[in-house]
N, CA and C atoms of all chains as a GROMACS GRO file, in nm:
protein
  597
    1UNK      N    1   4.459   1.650  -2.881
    1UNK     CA    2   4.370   1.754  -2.828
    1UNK      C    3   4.224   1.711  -2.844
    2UNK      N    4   4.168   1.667  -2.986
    2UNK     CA    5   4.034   1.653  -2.974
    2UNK      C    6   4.024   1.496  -2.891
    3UNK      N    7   4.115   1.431  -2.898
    3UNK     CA    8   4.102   1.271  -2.794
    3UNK      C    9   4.062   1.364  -2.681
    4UNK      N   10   4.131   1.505  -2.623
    4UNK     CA   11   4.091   1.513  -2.447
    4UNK      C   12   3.971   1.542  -2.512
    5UNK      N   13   3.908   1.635  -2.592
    5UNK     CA   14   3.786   1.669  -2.586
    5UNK      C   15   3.663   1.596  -2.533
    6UNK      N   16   3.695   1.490  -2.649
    6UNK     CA   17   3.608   1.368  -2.622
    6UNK      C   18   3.616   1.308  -2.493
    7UNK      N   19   3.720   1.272  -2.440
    7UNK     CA   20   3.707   1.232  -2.298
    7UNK      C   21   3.685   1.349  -2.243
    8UNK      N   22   3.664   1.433  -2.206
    8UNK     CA   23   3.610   1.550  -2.133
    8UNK      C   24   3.465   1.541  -2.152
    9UNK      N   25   3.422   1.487  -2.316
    9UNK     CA   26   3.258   1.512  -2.342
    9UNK      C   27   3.203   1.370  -2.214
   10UNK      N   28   3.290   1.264  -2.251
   10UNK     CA   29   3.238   1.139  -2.218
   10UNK      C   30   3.234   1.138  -2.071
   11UNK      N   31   3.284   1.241  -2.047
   11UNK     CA   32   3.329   1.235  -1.852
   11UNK      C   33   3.198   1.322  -1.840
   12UNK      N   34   3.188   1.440  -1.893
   12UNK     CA   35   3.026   1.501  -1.895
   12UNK      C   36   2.927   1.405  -1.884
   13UNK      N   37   2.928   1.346  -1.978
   13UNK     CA   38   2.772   1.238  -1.963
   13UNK      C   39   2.762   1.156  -1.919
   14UNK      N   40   2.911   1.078  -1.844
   14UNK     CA   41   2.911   0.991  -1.717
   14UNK      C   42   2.822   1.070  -1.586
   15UNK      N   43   2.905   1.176  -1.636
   15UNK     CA   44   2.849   1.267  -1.476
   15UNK      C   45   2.697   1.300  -1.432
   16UNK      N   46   2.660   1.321  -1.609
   16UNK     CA   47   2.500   1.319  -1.602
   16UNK      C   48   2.414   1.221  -1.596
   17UNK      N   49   2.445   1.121  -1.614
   17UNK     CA   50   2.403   0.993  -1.654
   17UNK      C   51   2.367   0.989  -1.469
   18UNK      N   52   2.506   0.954  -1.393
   18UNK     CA   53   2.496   0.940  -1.258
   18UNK      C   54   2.401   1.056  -1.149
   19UNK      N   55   2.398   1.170  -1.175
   19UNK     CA   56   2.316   1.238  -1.123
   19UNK      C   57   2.150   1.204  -1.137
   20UNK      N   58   2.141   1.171  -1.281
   20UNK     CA   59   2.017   1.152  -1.301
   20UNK      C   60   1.949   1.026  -1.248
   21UNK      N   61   2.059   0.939  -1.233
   21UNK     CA   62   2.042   0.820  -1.142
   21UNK      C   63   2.031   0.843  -0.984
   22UNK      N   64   2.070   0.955  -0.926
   22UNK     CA   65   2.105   0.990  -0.826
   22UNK      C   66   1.948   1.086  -0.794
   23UNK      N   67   1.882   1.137  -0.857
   23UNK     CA   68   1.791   1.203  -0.847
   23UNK      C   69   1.676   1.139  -0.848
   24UNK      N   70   1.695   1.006  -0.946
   24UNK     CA   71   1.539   0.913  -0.981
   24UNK      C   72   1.596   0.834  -0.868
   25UNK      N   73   1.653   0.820  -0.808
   25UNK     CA   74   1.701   0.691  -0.691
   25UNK      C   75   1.595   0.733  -0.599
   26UNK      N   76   1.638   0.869  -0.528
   26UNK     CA   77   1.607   0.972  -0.435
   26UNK      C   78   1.430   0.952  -0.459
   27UNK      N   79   1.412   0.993  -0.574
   27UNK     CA   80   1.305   1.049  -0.559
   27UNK      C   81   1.208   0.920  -0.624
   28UNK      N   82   1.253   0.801  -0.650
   28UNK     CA   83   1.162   0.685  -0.628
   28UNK      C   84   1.146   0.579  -0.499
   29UNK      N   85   1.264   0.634  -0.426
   29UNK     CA   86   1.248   0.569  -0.295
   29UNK      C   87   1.144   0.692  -0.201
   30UNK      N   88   1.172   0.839  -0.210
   30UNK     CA   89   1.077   0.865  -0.154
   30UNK      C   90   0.914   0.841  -0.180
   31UNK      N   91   0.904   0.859  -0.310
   31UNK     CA   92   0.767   0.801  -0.368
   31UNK      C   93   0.698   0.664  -0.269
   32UNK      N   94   0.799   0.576  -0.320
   32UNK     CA   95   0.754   0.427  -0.238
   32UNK      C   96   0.753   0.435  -0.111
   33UNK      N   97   0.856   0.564  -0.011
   33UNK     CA   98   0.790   0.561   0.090
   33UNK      C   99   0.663   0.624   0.142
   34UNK      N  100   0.656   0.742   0.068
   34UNK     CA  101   0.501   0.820   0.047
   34UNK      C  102   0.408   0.698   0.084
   35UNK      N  103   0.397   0.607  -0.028
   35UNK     CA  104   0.299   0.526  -0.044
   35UNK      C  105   0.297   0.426   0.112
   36UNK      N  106   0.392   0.381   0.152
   36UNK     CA  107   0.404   0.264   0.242
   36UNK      C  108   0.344   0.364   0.328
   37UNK      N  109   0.382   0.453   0.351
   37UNK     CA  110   0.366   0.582   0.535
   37UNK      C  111   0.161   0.590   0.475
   38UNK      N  112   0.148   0.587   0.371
   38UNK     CA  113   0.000   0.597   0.372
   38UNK      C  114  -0.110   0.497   0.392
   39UNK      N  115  -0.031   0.400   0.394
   39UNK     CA  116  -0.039   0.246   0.435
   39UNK      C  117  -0.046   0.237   0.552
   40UNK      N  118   0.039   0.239   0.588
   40UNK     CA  119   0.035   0.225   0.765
   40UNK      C  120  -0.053   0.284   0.832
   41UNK      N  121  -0.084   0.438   0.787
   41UNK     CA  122  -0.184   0.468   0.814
   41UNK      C  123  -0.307   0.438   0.860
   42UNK      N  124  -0.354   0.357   0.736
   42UNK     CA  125  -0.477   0.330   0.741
   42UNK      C  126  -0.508   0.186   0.810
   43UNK      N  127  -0.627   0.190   0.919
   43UNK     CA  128  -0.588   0.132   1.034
   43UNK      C  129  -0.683   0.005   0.984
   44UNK      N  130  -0.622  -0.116   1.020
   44UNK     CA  131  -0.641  -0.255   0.951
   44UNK      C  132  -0.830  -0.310   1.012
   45UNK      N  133  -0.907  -0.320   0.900
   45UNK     CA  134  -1.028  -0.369   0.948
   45UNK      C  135  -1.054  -0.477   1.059
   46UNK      N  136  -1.126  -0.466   1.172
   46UNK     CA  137  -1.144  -0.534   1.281
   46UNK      C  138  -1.243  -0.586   1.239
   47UNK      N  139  -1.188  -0.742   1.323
   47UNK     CA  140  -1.298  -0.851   1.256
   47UNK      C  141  -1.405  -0.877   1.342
   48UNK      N  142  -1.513  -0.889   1.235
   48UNK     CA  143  -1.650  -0.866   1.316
   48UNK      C  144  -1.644  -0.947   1.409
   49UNK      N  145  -1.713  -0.926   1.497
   49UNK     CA  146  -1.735  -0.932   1.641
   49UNK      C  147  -1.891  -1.059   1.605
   50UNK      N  148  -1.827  -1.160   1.735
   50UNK     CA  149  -1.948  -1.322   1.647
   50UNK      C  150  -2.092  -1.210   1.739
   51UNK      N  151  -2.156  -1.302   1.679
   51UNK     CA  152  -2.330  -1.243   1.709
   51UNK      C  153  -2.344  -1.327   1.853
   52UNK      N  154  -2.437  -1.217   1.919
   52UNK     CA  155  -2.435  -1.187   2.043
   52UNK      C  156  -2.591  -1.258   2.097
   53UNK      N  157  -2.599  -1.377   2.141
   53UNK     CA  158  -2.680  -1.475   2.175
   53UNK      C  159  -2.839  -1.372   2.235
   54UNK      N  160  -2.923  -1.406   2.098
   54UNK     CA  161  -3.023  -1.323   2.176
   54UNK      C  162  -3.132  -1.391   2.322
   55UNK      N  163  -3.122  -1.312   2.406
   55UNK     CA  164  -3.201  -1.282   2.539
   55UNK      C  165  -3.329  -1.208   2.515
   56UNK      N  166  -3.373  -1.263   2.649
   56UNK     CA  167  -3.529  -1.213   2.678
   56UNK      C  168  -3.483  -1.064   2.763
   57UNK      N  169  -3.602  -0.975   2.746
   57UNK     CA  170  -3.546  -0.851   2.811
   57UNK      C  171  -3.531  -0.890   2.993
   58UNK      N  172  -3.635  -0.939   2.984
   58UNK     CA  173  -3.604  -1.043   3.163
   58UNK      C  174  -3.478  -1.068   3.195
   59UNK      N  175  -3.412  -1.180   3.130
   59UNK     CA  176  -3.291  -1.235   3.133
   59UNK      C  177  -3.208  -1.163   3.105
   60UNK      N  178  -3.183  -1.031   3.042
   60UNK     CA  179  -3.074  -0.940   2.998
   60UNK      C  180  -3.099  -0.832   3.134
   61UNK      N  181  -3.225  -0.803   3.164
   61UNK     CA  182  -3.199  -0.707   3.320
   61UNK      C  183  -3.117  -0.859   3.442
   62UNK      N  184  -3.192  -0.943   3.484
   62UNK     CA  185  -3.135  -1.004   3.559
   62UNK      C  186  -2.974  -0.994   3.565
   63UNK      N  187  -2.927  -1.058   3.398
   63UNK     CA  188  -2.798  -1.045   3.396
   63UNK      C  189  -2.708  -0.926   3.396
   64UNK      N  190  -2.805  -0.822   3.412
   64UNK     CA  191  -2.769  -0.643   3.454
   64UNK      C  192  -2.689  -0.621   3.601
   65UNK      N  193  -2.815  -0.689   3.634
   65UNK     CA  194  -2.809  -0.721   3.788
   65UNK      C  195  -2.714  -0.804   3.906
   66UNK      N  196  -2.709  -0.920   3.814
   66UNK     CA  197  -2.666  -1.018   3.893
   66UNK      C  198  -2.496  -1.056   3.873
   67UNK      N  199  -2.486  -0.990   3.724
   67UNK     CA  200  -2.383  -1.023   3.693
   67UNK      C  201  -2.251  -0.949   3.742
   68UNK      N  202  -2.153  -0.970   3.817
   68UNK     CA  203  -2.028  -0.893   3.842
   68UNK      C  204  -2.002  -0.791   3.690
   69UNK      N  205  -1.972  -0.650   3.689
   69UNK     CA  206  -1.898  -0.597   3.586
   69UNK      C  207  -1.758  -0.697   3.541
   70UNK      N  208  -1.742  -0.729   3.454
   70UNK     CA  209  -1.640  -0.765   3.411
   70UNK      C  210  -1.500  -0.647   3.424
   71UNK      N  211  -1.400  -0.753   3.498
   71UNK     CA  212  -1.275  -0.682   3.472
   71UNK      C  213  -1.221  -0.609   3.363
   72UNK      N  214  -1.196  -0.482   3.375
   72UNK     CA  215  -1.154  -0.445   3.276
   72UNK      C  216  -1.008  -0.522   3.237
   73UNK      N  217  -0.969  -0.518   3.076
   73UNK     CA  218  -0.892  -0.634   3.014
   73UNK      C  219  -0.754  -0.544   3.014
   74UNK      N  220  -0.610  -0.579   3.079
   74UNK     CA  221  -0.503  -0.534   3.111
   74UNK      C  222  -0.490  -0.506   2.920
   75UNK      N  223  -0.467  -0.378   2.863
   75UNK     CA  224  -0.431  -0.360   2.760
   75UNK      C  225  -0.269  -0.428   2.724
   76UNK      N  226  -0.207  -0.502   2.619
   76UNK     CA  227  -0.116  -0.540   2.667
   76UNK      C  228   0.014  -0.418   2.629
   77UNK      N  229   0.098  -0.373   2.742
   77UNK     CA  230   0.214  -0.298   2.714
   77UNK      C  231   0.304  -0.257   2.612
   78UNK      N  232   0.269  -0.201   2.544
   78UNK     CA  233   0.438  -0.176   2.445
   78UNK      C  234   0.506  -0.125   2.483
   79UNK      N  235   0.591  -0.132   2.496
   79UNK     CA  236   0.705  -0.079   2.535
   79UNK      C  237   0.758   0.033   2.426
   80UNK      N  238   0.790   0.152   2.455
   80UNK     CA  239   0.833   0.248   2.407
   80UNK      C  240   0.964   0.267   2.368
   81UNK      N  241   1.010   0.279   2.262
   81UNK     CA  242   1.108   0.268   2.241
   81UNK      C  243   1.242   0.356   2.222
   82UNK      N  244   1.155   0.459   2.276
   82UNK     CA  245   1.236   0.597   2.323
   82UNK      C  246   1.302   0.586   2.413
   83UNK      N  247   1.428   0.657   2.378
   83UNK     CA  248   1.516   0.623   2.499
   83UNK      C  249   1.521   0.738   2.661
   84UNK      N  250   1.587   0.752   2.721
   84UNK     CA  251   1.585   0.880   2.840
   84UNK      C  252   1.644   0.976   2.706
   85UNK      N  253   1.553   1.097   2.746
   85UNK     CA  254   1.574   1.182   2.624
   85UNK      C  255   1.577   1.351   2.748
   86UNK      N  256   1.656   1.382   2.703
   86UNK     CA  257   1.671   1.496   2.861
   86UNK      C  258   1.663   1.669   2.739
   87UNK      N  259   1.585   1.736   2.821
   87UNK     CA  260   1.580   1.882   2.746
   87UNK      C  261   1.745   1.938   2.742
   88UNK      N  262   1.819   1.909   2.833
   88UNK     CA  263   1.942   1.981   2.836
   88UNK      C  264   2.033   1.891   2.910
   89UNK      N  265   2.150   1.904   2.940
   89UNK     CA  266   2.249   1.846   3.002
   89UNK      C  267   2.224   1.889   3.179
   90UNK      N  268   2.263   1.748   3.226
   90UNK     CA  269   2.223   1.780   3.388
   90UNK      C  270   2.375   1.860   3.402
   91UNK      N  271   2.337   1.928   3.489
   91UNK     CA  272   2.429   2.007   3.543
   91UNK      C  273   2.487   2.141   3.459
   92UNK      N  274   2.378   2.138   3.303
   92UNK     CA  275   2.474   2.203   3.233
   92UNK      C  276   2.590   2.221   3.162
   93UNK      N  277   2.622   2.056   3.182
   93UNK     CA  278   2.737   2.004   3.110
   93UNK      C  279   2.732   1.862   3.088
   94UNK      N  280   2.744   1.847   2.948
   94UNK     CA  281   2.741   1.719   2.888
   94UNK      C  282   2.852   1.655   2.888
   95UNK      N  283   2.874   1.528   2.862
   95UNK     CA  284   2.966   1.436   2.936
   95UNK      C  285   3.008   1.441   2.723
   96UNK      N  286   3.138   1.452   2.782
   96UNK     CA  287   3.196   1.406   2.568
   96UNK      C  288   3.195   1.277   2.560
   97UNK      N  289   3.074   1.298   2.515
   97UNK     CA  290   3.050   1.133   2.385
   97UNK      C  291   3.161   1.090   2.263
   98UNK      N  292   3.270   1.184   2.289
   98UNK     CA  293   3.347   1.158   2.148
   98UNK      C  294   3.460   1.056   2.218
   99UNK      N  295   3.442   1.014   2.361
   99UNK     CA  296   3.510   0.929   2.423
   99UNK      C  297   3.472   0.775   2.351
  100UNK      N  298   3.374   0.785   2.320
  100UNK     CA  299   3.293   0.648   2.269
  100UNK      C  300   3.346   0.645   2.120
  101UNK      N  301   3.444   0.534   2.067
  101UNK     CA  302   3.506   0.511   1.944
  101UNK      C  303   3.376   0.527   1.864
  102UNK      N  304   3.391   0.596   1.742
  102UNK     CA  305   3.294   0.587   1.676
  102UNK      C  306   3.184   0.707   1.623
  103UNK      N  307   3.204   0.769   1.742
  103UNK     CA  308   3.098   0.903   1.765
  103UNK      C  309   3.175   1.012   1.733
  104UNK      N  310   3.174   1.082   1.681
  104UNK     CA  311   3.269   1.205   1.643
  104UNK      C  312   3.216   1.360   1.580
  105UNK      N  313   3.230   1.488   1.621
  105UNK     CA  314   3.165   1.581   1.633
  105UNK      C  315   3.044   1.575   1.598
  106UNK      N  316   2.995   1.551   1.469
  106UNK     CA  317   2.915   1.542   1.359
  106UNK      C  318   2.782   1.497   1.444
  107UNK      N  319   2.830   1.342   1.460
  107UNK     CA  320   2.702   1.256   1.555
  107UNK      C  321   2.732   1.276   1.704
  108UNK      N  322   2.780   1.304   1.727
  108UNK     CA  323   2.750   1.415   1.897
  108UNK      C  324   2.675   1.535   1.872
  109UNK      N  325   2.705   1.581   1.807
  109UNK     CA  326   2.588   1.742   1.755
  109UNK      C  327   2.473   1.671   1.725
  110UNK      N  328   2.443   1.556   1.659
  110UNK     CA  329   2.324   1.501   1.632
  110UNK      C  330   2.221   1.432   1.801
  111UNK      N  331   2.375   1.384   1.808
  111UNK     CA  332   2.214   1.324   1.965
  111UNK      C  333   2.248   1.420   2.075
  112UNK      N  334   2.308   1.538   2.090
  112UNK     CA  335   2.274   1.624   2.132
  112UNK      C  336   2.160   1.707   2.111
  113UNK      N  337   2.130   1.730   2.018
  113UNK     CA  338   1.986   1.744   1.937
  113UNK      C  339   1.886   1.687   1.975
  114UNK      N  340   1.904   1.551   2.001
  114UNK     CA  341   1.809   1.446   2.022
  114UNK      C  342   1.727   1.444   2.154
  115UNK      N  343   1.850   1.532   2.215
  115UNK     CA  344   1.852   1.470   2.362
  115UNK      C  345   1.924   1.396   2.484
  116UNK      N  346   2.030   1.329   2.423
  116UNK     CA  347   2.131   1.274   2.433
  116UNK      C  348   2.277   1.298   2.506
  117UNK      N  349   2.289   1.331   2.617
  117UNK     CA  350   2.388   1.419   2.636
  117UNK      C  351   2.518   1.332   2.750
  118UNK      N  352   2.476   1.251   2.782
  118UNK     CA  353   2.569   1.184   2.861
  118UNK      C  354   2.573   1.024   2.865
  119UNK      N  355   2.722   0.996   2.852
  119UNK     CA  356   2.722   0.880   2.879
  119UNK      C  357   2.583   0.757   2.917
  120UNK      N  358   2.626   0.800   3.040
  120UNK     CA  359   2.498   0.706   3.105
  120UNK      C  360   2.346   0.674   3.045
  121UNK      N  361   2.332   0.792   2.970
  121UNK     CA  362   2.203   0.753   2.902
  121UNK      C  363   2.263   0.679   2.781
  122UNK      N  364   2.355   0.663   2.729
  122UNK     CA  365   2.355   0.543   2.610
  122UNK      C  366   2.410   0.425   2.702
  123UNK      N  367   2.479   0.430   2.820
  123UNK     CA  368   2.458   0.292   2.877
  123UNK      C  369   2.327   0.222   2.877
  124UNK      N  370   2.242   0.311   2.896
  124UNK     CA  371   2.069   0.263   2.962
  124UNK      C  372   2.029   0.221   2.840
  125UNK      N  373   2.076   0.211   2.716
  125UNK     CA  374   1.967   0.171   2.590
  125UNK      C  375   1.990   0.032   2.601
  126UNK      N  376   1.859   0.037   2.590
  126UNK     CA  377   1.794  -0.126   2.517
  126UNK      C  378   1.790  -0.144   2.417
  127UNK      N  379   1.788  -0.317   2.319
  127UNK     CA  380   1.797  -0.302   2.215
  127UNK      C  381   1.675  -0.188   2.144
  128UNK      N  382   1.578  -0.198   2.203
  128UNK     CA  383   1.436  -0.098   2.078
  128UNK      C  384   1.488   0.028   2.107
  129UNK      N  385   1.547   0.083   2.224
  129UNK     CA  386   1.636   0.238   2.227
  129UNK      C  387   1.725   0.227   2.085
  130UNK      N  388   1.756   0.140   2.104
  130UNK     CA  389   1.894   0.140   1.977
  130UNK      C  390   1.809   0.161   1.843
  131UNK      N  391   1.741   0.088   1.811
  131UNK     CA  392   1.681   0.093   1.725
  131UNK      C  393   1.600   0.175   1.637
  132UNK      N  394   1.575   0.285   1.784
  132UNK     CA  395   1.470   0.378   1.775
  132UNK      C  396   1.615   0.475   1.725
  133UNK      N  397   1.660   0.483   1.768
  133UNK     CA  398   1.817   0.622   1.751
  133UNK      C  399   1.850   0.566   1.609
  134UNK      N  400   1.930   0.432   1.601
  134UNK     CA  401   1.942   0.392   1.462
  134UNK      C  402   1.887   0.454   1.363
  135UNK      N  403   1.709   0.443   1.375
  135UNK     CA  404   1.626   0.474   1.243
  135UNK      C  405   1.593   0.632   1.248
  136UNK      N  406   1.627   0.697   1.336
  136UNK     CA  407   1.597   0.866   1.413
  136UNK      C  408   1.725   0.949   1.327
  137UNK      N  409   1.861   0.874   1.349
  137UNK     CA  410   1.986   0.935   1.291
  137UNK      C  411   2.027   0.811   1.179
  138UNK      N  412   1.935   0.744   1.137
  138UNK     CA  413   1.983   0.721   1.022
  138UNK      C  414   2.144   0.645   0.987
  139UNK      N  415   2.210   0.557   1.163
  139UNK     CA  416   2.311   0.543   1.151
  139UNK      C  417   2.299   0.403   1.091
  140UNK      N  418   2.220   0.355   1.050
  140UNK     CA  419   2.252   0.210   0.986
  140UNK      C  420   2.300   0.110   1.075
  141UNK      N  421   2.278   0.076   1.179
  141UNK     CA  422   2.361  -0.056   1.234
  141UNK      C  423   2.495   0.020   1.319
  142UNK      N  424   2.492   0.104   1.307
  142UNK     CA  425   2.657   0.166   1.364
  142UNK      C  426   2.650   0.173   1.490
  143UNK      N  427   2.577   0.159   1.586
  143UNK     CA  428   2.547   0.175   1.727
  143UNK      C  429   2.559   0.011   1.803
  144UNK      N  430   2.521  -0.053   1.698
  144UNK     CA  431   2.559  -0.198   1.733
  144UNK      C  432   2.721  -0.229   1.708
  145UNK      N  433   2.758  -0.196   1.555
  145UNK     CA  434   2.852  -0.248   1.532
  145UNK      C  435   2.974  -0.203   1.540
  146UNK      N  436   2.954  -0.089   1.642
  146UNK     CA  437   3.069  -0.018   1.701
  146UNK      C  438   3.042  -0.046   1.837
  147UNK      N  439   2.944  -0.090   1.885
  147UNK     CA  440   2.913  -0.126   2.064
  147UNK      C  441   2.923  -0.015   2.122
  148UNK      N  442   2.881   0.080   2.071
  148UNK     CA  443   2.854   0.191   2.187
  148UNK      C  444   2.810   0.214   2.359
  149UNK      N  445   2.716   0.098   2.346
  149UNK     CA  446   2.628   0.126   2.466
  149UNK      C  447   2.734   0.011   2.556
  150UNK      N  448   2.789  -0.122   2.496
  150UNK     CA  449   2.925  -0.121   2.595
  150UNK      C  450   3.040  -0.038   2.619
  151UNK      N  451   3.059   0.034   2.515
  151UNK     CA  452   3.138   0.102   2.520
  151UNK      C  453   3.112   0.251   2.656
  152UNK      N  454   3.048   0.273   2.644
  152UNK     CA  455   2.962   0.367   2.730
  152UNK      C  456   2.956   0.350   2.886
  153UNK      N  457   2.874   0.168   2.900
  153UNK     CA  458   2.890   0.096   2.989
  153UNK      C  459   3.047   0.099   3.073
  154UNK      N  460   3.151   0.095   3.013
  154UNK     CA  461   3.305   0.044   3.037
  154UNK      C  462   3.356   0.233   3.112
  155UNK      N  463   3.285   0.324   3.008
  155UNK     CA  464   3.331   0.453   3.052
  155UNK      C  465   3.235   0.492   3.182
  156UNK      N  466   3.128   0.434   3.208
  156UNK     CA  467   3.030   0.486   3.341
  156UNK      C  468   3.038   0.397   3.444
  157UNK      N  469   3.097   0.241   3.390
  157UNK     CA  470   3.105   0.170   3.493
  157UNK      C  471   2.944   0.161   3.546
  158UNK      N  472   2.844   0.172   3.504
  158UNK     CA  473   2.700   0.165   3.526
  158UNK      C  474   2.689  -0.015   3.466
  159UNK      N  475   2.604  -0.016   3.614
  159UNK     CA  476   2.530  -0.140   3.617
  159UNK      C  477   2.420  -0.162   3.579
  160UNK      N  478   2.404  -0.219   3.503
  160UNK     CA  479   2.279  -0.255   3.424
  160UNK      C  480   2.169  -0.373   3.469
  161UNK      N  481   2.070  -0.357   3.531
  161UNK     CA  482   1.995  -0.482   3.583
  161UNK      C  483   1.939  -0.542   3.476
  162UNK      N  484   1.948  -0.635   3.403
  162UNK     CA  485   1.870  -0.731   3.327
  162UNK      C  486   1.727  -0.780   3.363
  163UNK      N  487   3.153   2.083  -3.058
  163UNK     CA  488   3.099   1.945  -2.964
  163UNK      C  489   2.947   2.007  -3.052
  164UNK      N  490   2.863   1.967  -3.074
  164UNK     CA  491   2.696   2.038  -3.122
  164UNK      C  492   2.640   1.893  -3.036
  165UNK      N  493   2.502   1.902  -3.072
  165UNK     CA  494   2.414   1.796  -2.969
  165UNK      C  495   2.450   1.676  -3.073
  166UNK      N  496   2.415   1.653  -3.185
  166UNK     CA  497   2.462   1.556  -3.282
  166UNK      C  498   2.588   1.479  -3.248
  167UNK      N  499   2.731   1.500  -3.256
  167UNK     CA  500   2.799   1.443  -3.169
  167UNK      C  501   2.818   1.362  -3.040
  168UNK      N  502   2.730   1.479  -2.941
  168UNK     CA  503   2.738   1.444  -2.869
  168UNK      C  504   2.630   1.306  -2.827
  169UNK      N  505   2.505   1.316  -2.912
  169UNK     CA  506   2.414   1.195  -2.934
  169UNK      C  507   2.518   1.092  -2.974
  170UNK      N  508   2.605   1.116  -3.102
  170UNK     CA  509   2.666   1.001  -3.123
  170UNK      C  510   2.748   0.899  -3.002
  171UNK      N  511   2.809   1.091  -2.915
  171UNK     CA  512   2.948   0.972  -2.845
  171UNK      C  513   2.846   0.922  -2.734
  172UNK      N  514   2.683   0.946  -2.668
  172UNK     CA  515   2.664   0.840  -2.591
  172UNK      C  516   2.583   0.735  -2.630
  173UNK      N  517   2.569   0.725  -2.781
  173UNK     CA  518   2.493   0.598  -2.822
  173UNK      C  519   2.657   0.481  -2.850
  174UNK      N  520   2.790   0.561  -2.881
  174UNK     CA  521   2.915   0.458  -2.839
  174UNK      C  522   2.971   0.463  -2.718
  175UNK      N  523   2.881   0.528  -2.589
  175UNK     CA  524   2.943   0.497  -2.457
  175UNK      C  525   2.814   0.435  -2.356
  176UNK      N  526   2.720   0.408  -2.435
  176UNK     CA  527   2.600   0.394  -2.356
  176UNK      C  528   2.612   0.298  -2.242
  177UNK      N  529   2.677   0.194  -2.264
  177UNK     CA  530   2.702   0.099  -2.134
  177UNK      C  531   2.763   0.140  -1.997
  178UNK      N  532   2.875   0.212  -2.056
  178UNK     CA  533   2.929   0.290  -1.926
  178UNK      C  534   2.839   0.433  -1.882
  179UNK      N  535   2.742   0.461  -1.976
  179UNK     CA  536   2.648   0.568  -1.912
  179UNK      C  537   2.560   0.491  -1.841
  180UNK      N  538   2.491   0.418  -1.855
  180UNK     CA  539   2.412   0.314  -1.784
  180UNK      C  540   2.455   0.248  -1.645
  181UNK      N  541   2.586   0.213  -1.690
  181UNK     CA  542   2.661   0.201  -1.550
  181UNK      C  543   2.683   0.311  -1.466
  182UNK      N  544   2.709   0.422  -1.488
  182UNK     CA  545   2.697   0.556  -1.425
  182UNK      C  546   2.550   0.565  -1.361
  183UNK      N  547   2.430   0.548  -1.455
  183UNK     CA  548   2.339   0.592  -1.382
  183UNK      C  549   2.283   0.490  -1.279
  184UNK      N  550   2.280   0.330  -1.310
  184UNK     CA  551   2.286   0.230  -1.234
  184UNK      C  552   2.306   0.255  -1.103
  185UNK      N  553   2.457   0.319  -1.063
  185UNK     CA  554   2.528   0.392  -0.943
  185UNK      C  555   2.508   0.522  -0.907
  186UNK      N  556   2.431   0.570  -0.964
  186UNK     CA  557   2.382   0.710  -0.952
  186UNK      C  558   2.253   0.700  -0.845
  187UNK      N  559   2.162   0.578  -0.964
  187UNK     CA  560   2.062   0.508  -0.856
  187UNK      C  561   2.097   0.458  -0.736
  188UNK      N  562   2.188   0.366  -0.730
  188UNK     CA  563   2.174   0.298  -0.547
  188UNK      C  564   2.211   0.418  -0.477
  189UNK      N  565   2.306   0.481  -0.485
  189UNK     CA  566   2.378   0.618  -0.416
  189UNK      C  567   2.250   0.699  -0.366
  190UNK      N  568   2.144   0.750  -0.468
  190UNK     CA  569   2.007   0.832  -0.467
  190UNK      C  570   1.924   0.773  -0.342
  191UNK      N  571   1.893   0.662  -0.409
  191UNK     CA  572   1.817   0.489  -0.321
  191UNK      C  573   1.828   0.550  -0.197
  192UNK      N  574   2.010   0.528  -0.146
  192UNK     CA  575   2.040   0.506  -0.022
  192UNK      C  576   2.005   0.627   0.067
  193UNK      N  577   2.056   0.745   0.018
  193UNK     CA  578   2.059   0.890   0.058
  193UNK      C  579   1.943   0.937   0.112
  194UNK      N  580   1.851   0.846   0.096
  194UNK     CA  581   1.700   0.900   0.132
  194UNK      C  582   1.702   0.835   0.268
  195UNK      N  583   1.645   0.911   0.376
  195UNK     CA  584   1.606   0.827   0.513
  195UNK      C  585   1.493   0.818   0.482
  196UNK      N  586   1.448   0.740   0.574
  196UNK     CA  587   1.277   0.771   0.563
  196UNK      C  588   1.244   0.796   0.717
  197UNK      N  589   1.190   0.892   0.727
  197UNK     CA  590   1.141   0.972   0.844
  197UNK      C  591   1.047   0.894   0.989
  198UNK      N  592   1.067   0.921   1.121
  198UNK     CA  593   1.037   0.832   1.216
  198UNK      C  594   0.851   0.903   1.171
  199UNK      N  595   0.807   0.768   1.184
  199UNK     CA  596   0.679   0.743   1.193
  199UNK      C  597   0.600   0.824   1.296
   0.00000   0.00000   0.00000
C-alpha cells in the first residue's frame, strides 16, 4: 500500500515537473518571439547616399532644363504570397476538401476560415501560397508532404501553366 | 505524504523529474505558433 503511495507521489511530480516544462517551453518561445517580431520591425538603416558632385547654380538650372526627367525606377515585384482567398464559397457551396487524403474536418473548418473553399484554389497554390497557409495554420510541412495541391490537381483535373 | 517527504522522494527521483520537465519543455517549445507577420 504505501509502495502505491509513493508511486502515486512520484507520478505527481513527474506530472508537475512536465507541466512546468510545458509552461516555461510556451512561454520562452513566446518571449523570443516577442523579441525577434520587434526586430523585424525596426526598419534596417539605409546607407548613406555618396555626396552629390557640387555645381554652379548655372549648371544645376541648365541641367533643370536640358536634362530628360529620369525614368522612374521599376520597383522590383514581390510577389505575394497569399493565395486566391474568396469571402464565401462560389455558388454557395464548397467543394469537400476532405476528398484530399490528409485534410479532415478539423483542417477543412480551418481553411474554410481562411478562405479556402474549393478544390481548385489549392490546385492554384504556388510554392510561397503553400508556405504562406503552412505558417497561417501552423501545419508544419503537411501540405507538401501529403501533396495536397497534386492531390487537388488529380481531383479538378486543372491545368496548371508553369 | 507532508512537504518533507515529499522533498525527499524528488531529490531520489530528480533525474526522471528532469526528464519529465526536459519533455514538458520541447512539447511547450512546439505548441507555440508564432503568428503571421
Amino acid at each position: 500500500m504505501t509502495n502505491l503511495a509513493l508511486m502515486a507521489d512520484t507520478a505527481l511530480l513527474v506530472l508537475m515537473a512536465y507541466l512546468a516544462g510545458c509552461v516555461l517551453g510556451y512561454a520562452a518561445r513566446r518571449i523570443l518571439h516577442a523579441g525577434s517580431g520587434t526586430r523585424r520591425v525596426t526598419a534596417p538603416v539605409a546607407p548613406a547616399a555618396p555626396p552629390k558632385p557640387v555645381r554652379s547654380a548655372a549648371a544645376r538650372l541648365a541641367a533643370t532644363v536640358d536634362e530628360p526627367l529620369p525614368a522612374p525606377t521599376p520597383r522590383p515585384r514581390v510577389p505575394d504570397p497569399r493565395p486566391l482567398l474568396l469571402e464565401g464559397p462560389r455558388g454557395g457551396k464548397a467543394d469537400n476538401l476532405r476528398q484530399i487524403k490528409g485534410i479532415g474536418p478539423k483542417i477543412e473548418s480551418s481553411l474554410h476560415d481562411l478562405g479556402i473553399f474549393h478544390l481548385d484554389q489549392i490546385a492554384g497554390w504556388s510554392p510561397a501560397n503553400i508556405g504562406w497557409i503552412d505558417g497561417k495554420l501552423a501545419f508544419k510541412g503537411r501540405i507538401t508532404r501529403e501533396r495536397w495541391v497534386e492531390q487537388a490537381r488529380a481531383l479538378t483535373n486543372t491545368k496548371i501553366v508553369a | 505524504m507532508n512537504w518533507y517527504s515529499l522533498l525527499y522522494l524528488a531529490q531520489q527521483t530528480w533525474p526522471y523529474l528532469a526528464a519529465a520537465g526536459l519533455v514538458g519543455l520541447v512539447v511547450g517549445w512546439r505548441s507555440f505558433s508564432p503568428p503571421e507577420p
